[in-house]
FIKOLMI-322966 format. One record per residue (C-alpha): y, x, z; residue in one letter. Coordinates in steps of 0.001 Angstrom, whole numbers, plus 500000, padded with zeros to 6 digits. Layout:
FIKOLMI-322966
{{Y; X; Z}; 'a'}
...
//
This chain:
FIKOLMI-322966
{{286143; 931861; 077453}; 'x'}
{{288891; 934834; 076956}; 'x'}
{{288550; 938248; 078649}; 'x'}
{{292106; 938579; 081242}; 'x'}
{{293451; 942082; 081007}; 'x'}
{{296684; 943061; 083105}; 'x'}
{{299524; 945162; 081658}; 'x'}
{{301477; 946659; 084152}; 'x'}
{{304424; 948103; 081992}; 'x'}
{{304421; 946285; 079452}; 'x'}
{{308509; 945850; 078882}; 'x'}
{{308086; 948551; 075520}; 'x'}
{{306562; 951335; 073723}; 'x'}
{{302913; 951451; 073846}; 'x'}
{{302330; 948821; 077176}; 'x'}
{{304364; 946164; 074840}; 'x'}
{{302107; 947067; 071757}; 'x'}
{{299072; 946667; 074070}; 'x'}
{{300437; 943127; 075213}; 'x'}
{{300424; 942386; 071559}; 'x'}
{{297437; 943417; 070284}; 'x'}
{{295611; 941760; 073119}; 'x'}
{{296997; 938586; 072810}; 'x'}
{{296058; 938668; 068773}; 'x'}
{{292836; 939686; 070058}; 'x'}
{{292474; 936386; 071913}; 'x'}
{{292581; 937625; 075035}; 'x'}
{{294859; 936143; 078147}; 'x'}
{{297608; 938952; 079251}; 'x'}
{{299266; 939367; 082552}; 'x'}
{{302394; 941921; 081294}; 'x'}
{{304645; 943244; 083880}; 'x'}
{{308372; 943780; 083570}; 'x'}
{{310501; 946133; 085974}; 'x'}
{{313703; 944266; 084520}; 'x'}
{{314027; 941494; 081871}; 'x'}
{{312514; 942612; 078402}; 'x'}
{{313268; 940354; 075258}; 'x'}
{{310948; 941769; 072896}; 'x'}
{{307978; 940764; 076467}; 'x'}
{{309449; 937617; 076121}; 'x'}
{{309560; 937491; 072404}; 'x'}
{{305547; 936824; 073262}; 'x'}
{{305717; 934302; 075464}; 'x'}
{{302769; 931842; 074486}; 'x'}
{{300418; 929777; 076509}; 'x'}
{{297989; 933272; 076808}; 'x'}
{{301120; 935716; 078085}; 'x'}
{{301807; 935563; 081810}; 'x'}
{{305217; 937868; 082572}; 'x'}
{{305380; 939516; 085773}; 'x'}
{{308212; 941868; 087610}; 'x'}
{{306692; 944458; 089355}; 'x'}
{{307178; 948069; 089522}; 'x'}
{{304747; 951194; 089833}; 'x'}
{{306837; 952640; 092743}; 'x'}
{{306952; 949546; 095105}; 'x'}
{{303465; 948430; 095952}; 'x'}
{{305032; 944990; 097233}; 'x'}
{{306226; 943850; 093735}; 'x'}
{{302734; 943914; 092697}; 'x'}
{{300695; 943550; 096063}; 'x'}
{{301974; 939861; 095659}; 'x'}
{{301293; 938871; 092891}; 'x'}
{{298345; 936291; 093234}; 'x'}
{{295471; 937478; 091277}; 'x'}
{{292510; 936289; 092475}; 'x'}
{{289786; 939050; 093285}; 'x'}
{{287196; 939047; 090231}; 'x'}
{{289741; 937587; 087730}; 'x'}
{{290359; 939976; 085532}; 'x'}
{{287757; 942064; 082827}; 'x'}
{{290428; 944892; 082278}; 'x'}
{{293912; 946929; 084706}; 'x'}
{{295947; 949018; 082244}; 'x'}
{{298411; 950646; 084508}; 'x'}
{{301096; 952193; 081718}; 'x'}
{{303775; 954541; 083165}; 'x'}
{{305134; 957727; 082822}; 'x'}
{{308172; 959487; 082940}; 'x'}
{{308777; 962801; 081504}; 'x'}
{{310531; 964150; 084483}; 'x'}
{{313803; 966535; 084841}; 'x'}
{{314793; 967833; 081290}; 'x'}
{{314697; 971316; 082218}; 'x'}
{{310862; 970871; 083186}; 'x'}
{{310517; 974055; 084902}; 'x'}
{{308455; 974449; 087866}; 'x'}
{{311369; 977109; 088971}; 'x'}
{{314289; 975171; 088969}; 'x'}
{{312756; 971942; 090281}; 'x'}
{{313824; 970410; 093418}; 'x'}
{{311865; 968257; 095799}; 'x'}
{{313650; 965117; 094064}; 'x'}
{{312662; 965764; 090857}; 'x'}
{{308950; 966655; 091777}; 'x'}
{{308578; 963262; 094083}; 'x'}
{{309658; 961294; 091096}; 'x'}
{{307693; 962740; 088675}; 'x'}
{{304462; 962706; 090590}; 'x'}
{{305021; 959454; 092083}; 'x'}
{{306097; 957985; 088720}; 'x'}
{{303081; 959259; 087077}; 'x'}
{{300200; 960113; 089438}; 'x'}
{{300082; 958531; 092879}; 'x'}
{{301999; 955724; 092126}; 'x'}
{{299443; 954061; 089400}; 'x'}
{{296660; 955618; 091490}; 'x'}
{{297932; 953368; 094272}; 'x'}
{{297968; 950862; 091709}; 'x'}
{{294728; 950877; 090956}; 'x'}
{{293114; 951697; 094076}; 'x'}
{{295355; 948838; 095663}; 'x'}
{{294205; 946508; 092331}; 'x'}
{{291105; 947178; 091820}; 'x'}
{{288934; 944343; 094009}; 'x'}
{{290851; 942072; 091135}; 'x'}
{{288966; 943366; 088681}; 'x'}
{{285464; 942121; 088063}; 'x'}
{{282037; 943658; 087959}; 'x'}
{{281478; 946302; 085230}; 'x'}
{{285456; 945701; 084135}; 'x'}
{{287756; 948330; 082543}; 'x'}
{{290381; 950322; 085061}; 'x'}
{{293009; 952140; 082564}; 'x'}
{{295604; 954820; 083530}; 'x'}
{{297966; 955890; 081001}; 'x'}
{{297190; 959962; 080732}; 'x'}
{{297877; 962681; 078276}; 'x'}
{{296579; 965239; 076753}; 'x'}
{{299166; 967658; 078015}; 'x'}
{{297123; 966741; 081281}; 'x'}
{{293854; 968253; 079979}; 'x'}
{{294223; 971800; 081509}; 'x'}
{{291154; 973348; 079398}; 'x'}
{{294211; 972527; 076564}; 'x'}
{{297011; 973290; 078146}; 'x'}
{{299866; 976116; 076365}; 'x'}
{{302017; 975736; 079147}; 'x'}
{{305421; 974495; 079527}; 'x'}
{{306256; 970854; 080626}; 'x'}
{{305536; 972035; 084033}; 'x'}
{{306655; 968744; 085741}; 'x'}
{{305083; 966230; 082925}; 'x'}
{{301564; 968536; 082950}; 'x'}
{{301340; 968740; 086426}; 'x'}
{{301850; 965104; 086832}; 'x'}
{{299256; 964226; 084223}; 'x'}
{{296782; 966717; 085586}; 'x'}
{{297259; 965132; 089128}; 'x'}
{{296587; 961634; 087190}; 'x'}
{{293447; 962470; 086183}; 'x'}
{{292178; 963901; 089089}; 'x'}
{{292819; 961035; 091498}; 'x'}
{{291633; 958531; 088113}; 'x'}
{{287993; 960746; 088567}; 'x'}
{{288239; 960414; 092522}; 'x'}
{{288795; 956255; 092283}; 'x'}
{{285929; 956186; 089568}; 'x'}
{{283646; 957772; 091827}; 'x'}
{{285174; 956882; 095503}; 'x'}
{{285887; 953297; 095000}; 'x'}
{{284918; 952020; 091502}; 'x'}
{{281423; 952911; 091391}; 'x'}
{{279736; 950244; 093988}; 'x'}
{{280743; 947713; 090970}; 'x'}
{{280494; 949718; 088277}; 'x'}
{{283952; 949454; 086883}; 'x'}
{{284571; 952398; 084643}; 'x'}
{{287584; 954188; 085013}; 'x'}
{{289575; 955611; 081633}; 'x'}
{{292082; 958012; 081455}; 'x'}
{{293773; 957650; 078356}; 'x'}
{{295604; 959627; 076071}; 'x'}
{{297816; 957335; 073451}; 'x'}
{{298217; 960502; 070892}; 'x'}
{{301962; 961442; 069987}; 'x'}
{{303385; 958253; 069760}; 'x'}
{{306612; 957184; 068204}; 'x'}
{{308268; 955923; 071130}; 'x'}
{{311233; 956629; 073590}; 'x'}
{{309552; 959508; 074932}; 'x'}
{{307626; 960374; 071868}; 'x'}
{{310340; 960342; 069560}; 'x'}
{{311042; 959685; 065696}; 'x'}
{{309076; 962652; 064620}; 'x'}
{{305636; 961694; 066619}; 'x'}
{{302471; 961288; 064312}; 'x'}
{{301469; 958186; 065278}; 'x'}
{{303116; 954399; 065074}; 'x'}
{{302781; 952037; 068372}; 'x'}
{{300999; 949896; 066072}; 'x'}
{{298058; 952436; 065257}; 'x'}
{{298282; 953889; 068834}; 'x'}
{{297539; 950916; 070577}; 'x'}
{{295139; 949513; 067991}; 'x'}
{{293094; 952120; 068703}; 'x'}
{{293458; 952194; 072314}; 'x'}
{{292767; 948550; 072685}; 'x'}
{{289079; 949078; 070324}; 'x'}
{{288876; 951875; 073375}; 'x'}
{{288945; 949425; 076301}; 'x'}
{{287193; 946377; 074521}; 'x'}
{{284353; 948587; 074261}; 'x'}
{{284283; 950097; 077893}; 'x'}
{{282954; 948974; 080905}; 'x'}
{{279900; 949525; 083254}; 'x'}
{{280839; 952334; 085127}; 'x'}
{{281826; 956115; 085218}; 'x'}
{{284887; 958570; 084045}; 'x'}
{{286004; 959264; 080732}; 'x'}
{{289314; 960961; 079146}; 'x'}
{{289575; 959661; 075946}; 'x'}
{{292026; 959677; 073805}; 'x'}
{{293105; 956658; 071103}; 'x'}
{{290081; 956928; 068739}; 'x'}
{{287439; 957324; 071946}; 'x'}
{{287476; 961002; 071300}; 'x'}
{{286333; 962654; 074679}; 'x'}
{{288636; 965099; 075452}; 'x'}
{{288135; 968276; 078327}; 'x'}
{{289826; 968264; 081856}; 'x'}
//
C-alpha cells in the first residue's frame, strides 16, 4: 500500500518539485494551492489530491477532511522573504506580523493543529533555512533570520511538547540555495536536485525526535 504525504504549498518552487518527486516515488500526495496553479494541475493523476488552503487562515485547512492517522508524512512549505529593506530598524509592526506569521507561527499552527493526522512514528516537515541556524548566522536578513530562527524553535518545542507521545519526528529543513523565485537564477542548486534530496531526507525519517537537516541529511547547528 502507498505511504500519503501532504504538501501544503505545493503551487511552485520546491513544494511543486516535492509533489513531483513523491508521486514518481509512488506515493499518494495531498498538494495544497492558495490560488489555481497549472503546473499543480499539470499532475493531476489518480495519486494527486489538490487542495486550497493557506498557511495564514487555519480554516482553509482545519477543514479539510483528513482522517486522524492517515497520513505517514506533513510537509508544511512556506516562506516569504519579508520587506526588501530587511532591516530590523526600519521595520514596522506590518512587516514583522507578516513575516513571522508567514514563516514561523503560521506553519507551527499548522502543524500543531495537523498533527493528530499524522500516524504513529510519521514524518512532520517545516520548511527552514540555514540563515535560521544562529551558530551560522553573518547577520543581515534581519526579518527572514529572525523568522527562520523563530521556526525552528517552536519546530523543537512541537517535537518535544506534542509529537513525542507518538513518536513522530519533527524536521526542520533546509532546501540549500535553490533556484527558485526567492532563490534566484544564480542559486547553486536546481528544484530538481533540491527536492530529490529532500524527499531521500523524509523517506528515511520517522520514529521520533528533532533534527535540522539540510537537503543531503547533513545535521546542521541551531
Amino acid at each position: 500500500m502507498s505511504k500519503t504525504i501532504f504538501i501544503l504549498g505545493a503551487s511552485r518552487g520546491i513544494g511543486l518539485g516535492l509533489a513531483r518527486t513523491f508521486l514518481d516515488r509512488g506515493w499518494s500526495v495531498i498538494a495544497s494551492e492558495r490560488s489555481r496553479s497549472k503546473e499543480l494541475h499539470d499532475l493531476e493523476g489518480d495519486n494527486l489530491r489538490i487542495v486550497t488552503a493557506d498557511v495564514t487562515e487555519p480554516g482553509s485547512y482545519e477543514k479539510l477532511g483528513l482522517a486522524d492517522g492517515s497520513l505517514d508524512a506533513l510537509i508544511v512549505n512556506a516562506g516569504i522573504t519579508g520587506a526588501k529593506h530587511q532591516s530590523s530598524v526600519e521595520a514596522t509592526t506590518d512587516e514583522v506580523s507578516e513575516v513571522m506569521m508567514t514563516n514561523a507561527f503560521g506553519p507551527a499552527r499548522v502543524a500543531k493543529t495537523m498533527l493528530p493526522k499524522l500516524k504513529t512514528g510519521g514524518t512532520l516537515g517545516v520548511m527552514s533555512s540555514l540563515m535560521g541556524s544562529i551558530d551560522d548566522s553573518s547577520g543581515g536578513y534581519e526579518l527572514y533570520r529572525t523568522s527562520k530562527v523563530a521556526l525552528n524553535m517552536l519546530a523543537k518545542g512541537i517535537a518535544e511538547q506534542e509529537a513525542a507521545d507518538r513518536n513522530v519526528e519533527v524536521l526542520a529543513l533546509h532546501p540549500g540555495w535553490v533556484q527558485t523565485d526567492m532563490g534566484g537564477p544564480n542559486a547553486k542548486l536546481s528544484v530538481a536536485q533540491s527536492v530529490t534530496g529532500l524527499a531521500d531526507v523524509i523517506e528515511r525519517a520517522g520514529g521520533g525526535g528533532f533534527r535540522f537537516v539540510d537537503y543531503s541529511g547533513k545535521e546542521l547547528a541551531y
